[in-house]
C-alpha positions in Angstrom: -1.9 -49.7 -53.4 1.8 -50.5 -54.5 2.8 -47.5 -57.0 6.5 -47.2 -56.8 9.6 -48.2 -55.4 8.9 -46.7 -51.9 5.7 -49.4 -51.7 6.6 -52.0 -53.6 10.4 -52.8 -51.5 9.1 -52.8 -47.8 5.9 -54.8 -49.1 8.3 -57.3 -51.0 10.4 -57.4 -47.5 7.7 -58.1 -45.6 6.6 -61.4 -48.0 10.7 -62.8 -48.4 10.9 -62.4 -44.4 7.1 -64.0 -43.7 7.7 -66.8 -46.8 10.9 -67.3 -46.5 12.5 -67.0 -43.6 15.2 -65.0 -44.9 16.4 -61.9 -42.2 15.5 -58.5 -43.1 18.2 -57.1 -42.6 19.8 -59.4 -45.6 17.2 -57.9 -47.9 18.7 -55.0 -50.0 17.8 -54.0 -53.5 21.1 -55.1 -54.9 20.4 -58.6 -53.0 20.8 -61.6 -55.3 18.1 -64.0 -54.8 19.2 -67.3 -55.1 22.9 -66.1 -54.2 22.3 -64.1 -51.0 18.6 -64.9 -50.2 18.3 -68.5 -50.6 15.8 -68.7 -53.0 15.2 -71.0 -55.7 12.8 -71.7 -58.9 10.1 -73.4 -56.6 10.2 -70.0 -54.0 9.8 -67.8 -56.8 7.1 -69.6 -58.2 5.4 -69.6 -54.7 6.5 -66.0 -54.9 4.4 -65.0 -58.3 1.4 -66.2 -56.5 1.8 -64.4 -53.6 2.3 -61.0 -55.6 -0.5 -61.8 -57.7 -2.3 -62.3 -54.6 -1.4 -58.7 -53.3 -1.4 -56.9 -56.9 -4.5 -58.2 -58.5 -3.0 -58.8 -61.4 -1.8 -61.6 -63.3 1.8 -61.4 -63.4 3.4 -63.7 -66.6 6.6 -65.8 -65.6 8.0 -64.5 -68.6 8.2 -61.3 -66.8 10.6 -62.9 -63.8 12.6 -64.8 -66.1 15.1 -62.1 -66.3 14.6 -61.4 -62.3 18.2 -61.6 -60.5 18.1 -59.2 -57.6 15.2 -57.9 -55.1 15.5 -54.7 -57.1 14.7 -56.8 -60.5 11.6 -57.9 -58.3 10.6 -54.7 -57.5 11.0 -53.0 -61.2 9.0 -55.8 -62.7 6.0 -55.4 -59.8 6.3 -51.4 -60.9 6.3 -52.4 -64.4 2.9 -54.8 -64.1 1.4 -52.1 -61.5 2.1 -49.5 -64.1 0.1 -51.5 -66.7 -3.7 -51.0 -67.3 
């Protein structure tokens, strides 16, 4: 179960490597996604899905709107984990 910052980033890793093809050793917190990872609107559509997929939760687009960085991912994955 992803509860924190300690699950959530290696999980999240482990998609944007398998997805994306992007190298994990590119993939920091502070990494910018379209900037430094490559990844545009269509990805992080395909990206939602996939989260949904491993949350169980529906996660709103609204939410990612604001989502620059792999660290915005992962606070807004805590955020909807931390929700009932």
């Amino acid at each position: 179960m992803l509860k924190d910052r300690e699950d959530i980033f290696p999980k999240l890793t482990e998609i944007l490597v398998e997805m994306f093809e992007v190298d994990e050793e590119d993939i920091t917190e502070e990494a910018h996604l379209a900037d430094d990872l490559d990844i545009d609107s269509i990805d992080a559509v395909d990206l939602i899905v996939r989260l949904k997929e491993l949350t169980g939760k529906k996660i709103a687009p609204e939410e990612f709107k604001s989502v620059r960085t792999v660290g915005d991912v992962v606070g807004a994955i805590e955020k909807v984990m931390a929700e009932k």
